[in-house]
Steps between C-alpha positions, in 0.01 A plus 500: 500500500555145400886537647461201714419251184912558394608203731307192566313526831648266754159537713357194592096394341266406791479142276891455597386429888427174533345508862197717332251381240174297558196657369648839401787358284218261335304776354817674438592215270093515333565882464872443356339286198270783422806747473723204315194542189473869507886560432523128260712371749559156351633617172865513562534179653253361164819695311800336693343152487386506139900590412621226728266229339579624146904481607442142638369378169123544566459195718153333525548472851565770746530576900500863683596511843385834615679631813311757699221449338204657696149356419680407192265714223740560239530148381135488406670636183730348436264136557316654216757568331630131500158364384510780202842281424433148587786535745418246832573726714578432936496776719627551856418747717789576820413762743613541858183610671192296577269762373632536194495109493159474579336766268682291207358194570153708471606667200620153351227248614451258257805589322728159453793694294554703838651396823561731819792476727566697783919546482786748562700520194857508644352116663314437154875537325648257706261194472518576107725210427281271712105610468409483147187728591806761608623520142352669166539548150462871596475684820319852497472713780227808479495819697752276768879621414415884647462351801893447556767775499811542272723266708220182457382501155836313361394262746169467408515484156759224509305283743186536233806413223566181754092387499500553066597341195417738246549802717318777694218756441534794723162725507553815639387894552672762309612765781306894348313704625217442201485139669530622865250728434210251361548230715457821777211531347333183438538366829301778661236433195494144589575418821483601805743220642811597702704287339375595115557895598889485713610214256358620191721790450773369659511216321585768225772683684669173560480415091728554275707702199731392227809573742384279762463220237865588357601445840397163558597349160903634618440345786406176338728395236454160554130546327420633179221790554274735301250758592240663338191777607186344441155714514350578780814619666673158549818379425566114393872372580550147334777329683672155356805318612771398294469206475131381479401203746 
């Protein structure tokens, strides 16, 4: 029944066509933070940043770039997080769509710690050496890695390597049918939103399993790389480079 969950989709989400969007990708993004509580979607990325402060020495000071990165939501925690800590904490927001741009700078009014750019990350790695605002302590990247195939992750993760000094948070959905099946669910519950209800479950079928993981690390020797499944469904990949910048 769930036959077509073996491989990950290579389907395209209505979010990956740029020349939609306006009003129904906005409350797309308002419904996506709903779903992002009910399945605790900011808790792997809390994990993989919590391991990378605690390996860089527990600074006092620390900066998230966060690629793809929607209306942004999951950082709420881990802003609380860094008060909880004392840690002075800067956060910037990259995402390639206006909307998603936009509905951040609602989410975040009145916010100093958090900025909002609207970038391409292949661009973003380049201007790394020469925009300090292009550069992090970490870089984390929720829910955004499914959108590229087999072929483009190596590519991906090494550009977010490029942007980092401590390394890279990877946030993403653990491919099952348990998963597939809930998120099925809970989009018809709470949305009625086209792009909630096609993306939603796809979004699923184009996660991931330990294999696909395994893959990527052999075809990145040049970083060191764990993985670990975190609850609800999620998998965390910490990424570092050799030699730290």
């Amino acid at each position: 029944m769930f036959s077509f969950l073996r491989k990950r989709s290579l389907e395209p989400e209505y979010m990956d066509d740029f020349s939609e969007g306006g009003v129904a990708l906005l409350e797309a993004l308002r419904h996506l933070r709903r779903l992002n509580r009910v399945f605790g979607a900011a808790g792997p990325t809390m994990y993989g940043v919590r391991r990378l402060w605690k390996l860089a020495g527990k600074p006092c000071r620390l900066s998230i770039l966060d690629i793809g990165a929607g209306s942004g939501d999951v950082n709420k925690r881990l802003l609380k997080w860094a008060d909880r800590h004392g840690i002075q904490m800067s956060i910037t927001l990259v995402d390639i769509t206006w909307e998603a741009c936009a509905e951040a700078r609602e989410l975040y009014a009145g916010e100093d710690r958090v900025k909002i750019r609207r970038a391409d990350l292949f661009q973003l790695a380049e201007q790394a050496e020469e925009e300090a605002w292009a550069c992090a302590d970490i870089v984390t990247a929720s829910q955004f890695v499914h959108h590229f195939d087999e072929e483009q992750l190596p590519r991906v993760i090494d550009a977010m390597l490029s942007c980092s000094r401590y390394g890279v948070v990877v946030n993403d959905i653990h491919r099952h049918w348990v998963s597939w099946g809930a998120v099925w669910l809970m989009t018809r519950l709470l949305s009625k939103n086209d792009y909630i209800r096609h993306d939603g479950p796809l979004s699923v079928a184009k996660g991931f399993r330990s294999a696909d993981w395994k893959k990527l690390k052999n075809a990145m020797p040049s970083a060191r790389m764990q993985y670990s499944w975190r609850p609800l469904f999620r998998y965390c990949l910490i990424a570092r480079p050799w030699r730290p910048r």
